[in-house]
N, C-alpha and C positions, 0 to 999 in steps of 0.2 A: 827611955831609949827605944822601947820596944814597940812604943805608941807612933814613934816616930818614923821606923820602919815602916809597920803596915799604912801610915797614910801617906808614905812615899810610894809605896807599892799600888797602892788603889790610884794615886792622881796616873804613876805611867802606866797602869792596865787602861786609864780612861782617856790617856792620850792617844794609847795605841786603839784605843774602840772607835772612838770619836775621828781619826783618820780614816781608818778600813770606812766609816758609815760613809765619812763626808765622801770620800772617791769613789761611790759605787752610784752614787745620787744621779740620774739622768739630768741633763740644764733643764728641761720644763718645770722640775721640781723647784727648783735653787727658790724662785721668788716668793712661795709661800711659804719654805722655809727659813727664808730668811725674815721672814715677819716673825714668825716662830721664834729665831732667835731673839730677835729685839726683842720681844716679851721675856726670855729670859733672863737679858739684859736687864732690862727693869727691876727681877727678882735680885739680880745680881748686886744692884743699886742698894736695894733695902737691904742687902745685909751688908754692906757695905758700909750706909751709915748706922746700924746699928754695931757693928763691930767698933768705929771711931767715935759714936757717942758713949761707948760703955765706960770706956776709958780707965779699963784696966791698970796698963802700963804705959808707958811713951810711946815704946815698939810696937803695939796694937794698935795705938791711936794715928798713929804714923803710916802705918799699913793701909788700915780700915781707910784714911784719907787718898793713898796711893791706888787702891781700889777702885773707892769712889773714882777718883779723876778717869782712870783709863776706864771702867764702865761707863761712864758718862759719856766718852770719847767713844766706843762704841754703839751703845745705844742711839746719839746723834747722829751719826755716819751710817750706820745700820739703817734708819728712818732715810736718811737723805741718797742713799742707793737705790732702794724699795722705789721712793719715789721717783728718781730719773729713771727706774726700769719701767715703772708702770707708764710714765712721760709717753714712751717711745711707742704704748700701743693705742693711745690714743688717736681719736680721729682728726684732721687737719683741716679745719676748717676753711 
């Protein structure tokens, strides 16, 4: 129970960190941050499937799966934002 507290308490200290960062960001930043993220994304992927390949229990494998998909969904939409940002500064032939 006690293990369950402190990493209930560390995800909302990192939601509360992770809001204050993201609002303070100037917009010229946002688009190589957001490449940033997609790379994390990626990390987020591999342990995603190594969480659902361990296959502990049903609940982990179920999870690690529920992971994977919306990291996926991230990562691909992350990629395809990046690049309709980057679209726009391109020169018009």
């Amino acid at each position: 129970m006690e293990s369950l507290v402190v990493a209930l308490t560390v995800f909302v200290l990192a939601v509360f960190v992770g809001f204050e960062i993201i609002t303070k960001i100037p917009p010229t930043l946002h688009t190589p941050l957001m490449s940033g993220s997609n790379a994390i994304s990626g990390i987020t992927l591999i342990g995603a499937l190594l969480s659902a390949g361990a296959q502990q229990t049903e609940l982990t494998t179920w999870l690690g799966f529920a992971a994977l998909v919306f990291a996926t969904i991230n990562a691909v939409g992350g990629f395809m934002v990046t690049h309709r940002m980057l679209d726009m500064f391109r020169r018009k032939d």
